[in-house]
Structure formats: structure tokens, C-alpha cells
PAVEX-900818 format. One record per residue (C-alpha): x, y, z. Coordinates in steps of 0.001 Angstrom, whole numbers, plus 500000, padded with zeros to 6 digits. Layout:
N
XYZ;...
! end
This chain:
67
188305783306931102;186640786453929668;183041787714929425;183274788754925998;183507787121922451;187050787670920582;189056789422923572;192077789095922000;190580791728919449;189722793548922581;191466796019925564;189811793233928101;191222791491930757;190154788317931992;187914787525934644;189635784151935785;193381782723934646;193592779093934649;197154777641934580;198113774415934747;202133773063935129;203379769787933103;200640769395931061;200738766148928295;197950767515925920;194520769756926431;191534767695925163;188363769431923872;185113768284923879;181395769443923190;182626772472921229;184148773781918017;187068775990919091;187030779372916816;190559780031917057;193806778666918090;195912781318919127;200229780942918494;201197780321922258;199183778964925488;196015780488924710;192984779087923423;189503781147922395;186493780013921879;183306782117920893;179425782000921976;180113779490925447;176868778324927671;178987775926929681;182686774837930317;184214772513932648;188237772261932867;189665769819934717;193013768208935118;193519764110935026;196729762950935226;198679764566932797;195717765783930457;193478768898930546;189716767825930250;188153770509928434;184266770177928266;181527772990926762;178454773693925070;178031776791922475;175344778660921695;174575777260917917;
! end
């Protein structure tokens, strides 16, 4: 997690890692996700809310954006 917009265009480091093991698929809802990055990481822009959680073998990813 990061404080800033685009911190992968950035010298930031994040203010919370979240890492999950054995993971099936991430689903995201509430959002449009700016950018898919090539590996692990996802971004997305202008967030009011998130909530990530894990069931079963899925990652529950929930969010509003500023529009």
C-alpha cells in the first residue's frame, strides 16, 4: 500500500505489504484498476476505500475511487 498515486513512477516505498501464499485468483471489485503491472503487483489510482481479504483460495479485493 502507498500514499501516493503512480509509485511505481516514484522513489516511494510502501506504507503496508500485503502478501498472501497459494493464492487461486485476486478478484476486484468497486474499482477500475489503472494499471496492471508484469509481476505480483497491482496499482490502482485516486482510492477512498479498500478492503482485501482472503476466502479460501481467492483474494477479495473491494474499493471505491474518487471519480
Amino acid at each position: 500500500m502507498f500514499d501516493v498515486n503512480d509509485p511505481h513512477k516514484k522513489n516511494v516505498v510502501p506504507t503496508q505489504i500485503i502478501d498472501y501464499e497459494k493464492v487461486h485468483k485476486v478478484i476486484l471489485r468497486g474499482f477500475d484498476v489503472n494499471y496492471l503491472l508484469p509481476g505480483n503487483d497491482l496499482v490502482i489510482n485516486d482510492l477512498e476505500f479498500i478492503e482485501v481479504k482472503k476466502e479460501g483460495p481467492h483474494i477479495i479485493v473491494r474499493g471505491e475511487q474518487l471519480k
